[in-house]
ChimeraX commands (.cxc) that place a marker at each C-alpha (Angstrom):
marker #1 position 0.11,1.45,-15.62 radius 0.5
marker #1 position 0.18,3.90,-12.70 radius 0.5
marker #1 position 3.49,3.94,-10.46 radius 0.5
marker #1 position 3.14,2.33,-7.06 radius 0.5
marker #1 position 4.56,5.51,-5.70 radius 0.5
marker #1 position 2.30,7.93,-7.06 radius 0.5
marker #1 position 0.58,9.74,-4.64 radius 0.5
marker #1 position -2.52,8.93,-4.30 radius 0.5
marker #1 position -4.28,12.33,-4.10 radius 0.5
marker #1 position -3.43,12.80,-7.54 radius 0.5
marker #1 position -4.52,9.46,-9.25 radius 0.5
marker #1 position -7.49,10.23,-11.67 radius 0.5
marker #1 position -9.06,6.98,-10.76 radius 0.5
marker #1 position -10.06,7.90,-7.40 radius 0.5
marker #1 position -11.57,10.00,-5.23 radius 0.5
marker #1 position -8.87,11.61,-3.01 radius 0.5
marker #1 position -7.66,8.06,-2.74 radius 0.5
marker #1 position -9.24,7.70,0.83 radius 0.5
marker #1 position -10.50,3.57,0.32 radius 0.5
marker #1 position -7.38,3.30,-1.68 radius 0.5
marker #1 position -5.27,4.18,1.13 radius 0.5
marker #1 position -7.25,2.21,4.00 radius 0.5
marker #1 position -7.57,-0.86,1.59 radius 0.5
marker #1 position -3.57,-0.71,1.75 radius 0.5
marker #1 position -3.18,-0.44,4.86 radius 0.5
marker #1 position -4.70,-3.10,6.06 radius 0.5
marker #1 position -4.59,-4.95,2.82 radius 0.5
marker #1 position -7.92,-5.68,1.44 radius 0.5
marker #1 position -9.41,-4.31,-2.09 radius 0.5
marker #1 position -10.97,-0.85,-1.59 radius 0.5
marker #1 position -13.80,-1.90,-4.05 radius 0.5
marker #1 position -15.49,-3.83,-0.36 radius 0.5
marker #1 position -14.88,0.06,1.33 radius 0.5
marker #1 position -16.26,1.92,-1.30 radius 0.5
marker #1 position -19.67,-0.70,-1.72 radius 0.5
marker #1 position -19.85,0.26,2.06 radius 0.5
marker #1 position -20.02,3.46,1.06 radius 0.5
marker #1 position -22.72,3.50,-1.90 radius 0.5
marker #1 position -25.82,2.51,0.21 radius 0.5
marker #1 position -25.49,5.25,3.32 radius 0.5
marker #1 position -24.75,7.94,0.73 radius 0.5
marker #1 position -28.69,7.03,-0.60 radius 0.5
marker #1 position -30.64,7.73,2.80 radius 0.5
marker #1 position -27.90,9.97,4.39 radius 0.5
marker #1 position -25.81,11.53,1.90 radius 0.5
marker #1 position -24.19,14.27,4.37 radius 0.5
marker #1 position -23.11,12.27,7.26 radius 0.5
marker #1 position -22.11,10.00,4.40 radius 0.5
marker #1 position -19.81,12.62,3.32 radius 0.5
marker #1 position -18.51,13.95,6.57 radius 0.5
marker #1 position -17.72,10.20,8.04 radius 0.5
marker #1 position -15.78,9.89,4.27 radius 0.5
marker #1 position -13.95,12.73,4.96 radius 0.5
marker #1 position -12.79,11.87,8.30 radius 0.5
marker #1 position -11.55,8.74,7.46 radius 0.5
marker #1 position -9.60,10.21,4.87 radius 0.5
marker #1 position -8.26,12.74,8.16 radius 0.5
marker #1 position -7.50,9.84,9.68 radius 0.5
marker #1 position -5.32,8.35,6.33 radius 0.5
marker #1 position -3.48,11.29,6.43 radius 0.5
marker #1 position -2.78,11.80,10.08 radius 0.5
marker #1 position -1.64,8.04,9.82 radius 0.5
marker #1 position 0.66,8.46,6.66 radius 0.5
marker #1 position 1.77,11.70,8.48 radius 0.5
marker #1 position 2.53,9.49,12.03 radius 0.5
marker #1 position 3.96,6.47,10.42 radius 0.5
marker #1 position 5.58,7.05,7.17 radius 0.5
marker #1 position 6.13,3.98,4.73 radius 0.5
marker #1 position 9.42,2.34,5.88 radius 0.5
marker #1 position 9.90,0.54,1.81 radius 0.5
marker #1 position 12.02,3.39,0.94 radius 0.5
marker #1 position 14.77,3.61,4.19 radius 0.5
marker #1 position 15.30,-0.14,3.46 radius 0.5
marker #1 position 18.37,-0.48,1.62 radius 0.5
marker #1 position 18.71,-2.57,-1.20 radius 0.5
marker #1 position 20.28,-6.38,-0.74 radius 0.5
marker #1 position 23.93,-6.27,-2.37 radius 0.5
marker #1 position 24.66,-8.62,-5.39 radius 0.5
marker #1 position 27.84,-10.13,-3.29 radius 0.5
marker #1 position 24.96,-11.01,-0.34 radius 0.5
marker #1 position 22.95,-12.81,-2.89 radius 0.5
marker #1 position 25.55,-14.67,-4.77 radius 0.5
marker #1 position 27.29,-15.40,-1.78 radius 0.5
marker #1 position 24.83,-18.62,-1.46 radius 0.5
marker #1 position 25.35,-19.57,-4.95 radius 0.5
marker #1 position 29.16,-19.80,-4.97 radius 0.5
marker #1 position 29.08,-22.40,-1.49 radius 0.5
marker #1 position 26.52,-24.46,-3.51 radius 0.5
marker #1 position 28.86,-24.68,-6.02 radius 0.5
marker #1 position 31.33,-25.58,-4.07 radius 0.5
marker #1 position 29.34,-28.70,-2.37 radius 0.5
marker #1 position 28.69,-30.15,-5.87 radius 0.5
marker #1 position 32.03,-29.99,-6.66 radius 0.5
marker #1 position 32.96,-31.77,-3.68 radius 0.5
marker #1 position 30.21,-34.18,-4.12 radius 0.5
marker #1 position 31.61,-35.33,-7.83 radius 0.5
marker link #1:1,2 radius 0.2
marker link #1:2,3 radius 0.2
marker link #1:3,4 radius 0.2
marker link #1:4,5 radius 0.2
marker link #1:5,6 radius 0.2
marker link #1:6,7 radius 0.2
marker link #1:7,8 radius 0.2
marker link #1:8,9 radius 0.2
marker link #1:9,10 radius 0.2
marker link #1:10,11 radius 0.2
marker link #1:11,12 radius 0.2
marker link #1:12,13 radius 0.2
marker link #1:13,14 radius 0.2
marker link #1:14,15 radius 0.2
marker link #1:15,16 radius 0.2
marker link #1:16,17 radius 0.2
marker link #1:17,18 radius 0.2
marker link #1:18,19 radius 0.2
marker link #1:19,20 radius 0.2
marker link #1:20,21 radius 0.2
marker link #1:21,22 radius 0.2
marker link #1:22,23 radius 0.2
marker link #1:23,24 radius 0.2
marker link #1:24,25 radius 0.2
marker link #1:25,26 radius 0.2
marker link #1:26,27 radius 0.2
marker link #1:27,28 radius 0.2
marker link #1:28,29 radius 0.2
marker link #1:29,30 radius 0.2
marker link #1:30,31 radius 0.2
marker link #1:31,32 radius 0.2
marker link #1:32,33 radius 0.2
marker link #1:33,34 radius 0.2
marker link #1:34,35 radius 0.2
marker link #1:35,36 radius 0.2
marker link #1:36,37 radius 0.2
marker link #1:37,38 radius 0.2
marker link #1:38,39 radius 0.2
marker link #1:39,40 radius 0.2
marker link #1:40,41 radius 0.2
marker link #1:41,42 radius 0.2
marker link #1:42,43 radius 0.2
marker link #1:43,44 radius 0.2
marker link #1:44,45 radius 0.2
marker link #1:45,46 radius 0.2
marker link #1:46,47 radius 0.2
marker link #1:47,48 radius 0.2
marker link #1:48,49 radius 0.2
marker link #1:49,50 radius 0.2
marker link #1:50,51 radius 0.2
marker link #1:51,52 radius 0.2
marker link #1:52,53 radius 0.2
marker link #1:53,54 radius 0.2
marker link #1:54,55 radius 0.2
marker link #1:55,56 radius 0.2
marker link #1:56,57 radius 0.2
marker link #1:57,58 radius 0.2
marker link #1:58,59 radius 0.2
marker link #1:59,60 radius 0.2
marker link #1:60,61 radius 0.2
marker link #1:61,62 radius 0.2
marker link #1:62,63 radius 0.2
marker link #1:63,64 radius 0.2
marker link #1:64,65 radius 0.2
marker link #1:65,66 radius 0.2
marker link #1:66,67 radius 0.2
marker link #1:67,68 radius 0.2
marker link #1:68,69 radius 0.2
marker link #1:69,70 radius 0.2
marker link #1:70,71 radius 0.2
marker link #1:71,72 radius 0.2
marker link #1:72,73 radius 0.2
marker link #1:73,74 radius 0.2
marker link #1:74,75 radius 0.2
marker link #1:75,76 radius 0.2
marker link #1:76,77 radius 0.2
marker link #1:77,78 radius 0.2
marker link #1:78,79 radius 0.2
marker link #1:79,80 radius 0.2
marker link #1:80,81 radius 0.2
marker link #1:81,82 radius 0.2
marker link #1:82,83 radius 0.2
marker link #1:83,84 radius 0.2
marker link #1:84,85 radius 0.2
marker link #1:85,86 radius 0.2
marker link #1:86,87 radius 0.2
marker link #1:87,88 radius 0.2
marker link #1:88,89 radius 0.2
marker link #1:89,90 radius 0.2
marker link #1:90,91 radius 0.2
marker link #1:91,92 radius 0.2
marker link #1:92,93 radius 0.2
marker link #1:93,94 radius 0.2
marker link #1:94,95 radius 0.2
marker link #1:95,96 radius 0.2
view
């Protein structure tokens, strides 16, 4: 199974990644993008082309703009998340 970080310019299973990228972005399934694709490239395969390839200008200028923010998150603590679980405790204990 492919890493979620892996970038997608590399993946085998697609095509410089460009409807991968937009379909996570603005989270839909890049299948829909890439059907919208199929018919154009049929009657006008080299605008087809050049409006692919500027979308995927615009994916990068994006990704280069606005980074993902996942990785500057940190991490919750395990004291943070227990912290909940010891006052609950505490309540039933009370409540017996």
């Amino acid at each position: 199974m492919e890493n979620e970080t892996t970038n997608l310019f590399r993946r085998r299973d697609t095509f410089f990644g460009i409807c991968e990228a937009v379909g996570q972005d603005f989270g839909f399934n890049p299948l829909w993008l890439r059907l919208a694709f199929v018919a154009p490239l049929f009657f006008f395969p080299v605008q087809t082309f050049i409006g692919y390839f500027a979308l995927g200008l615009v994916v990068l200028a994006s990704r280069l703009i606005f980074p993902a923010k996942a990785a500057a998150q940190p991490a919750p603590n395990a004291i943070d998340v227990a912290a909940p679980q010891a006052e609950k405790t505490e309540e039933l204990a009370l409540a017996a």
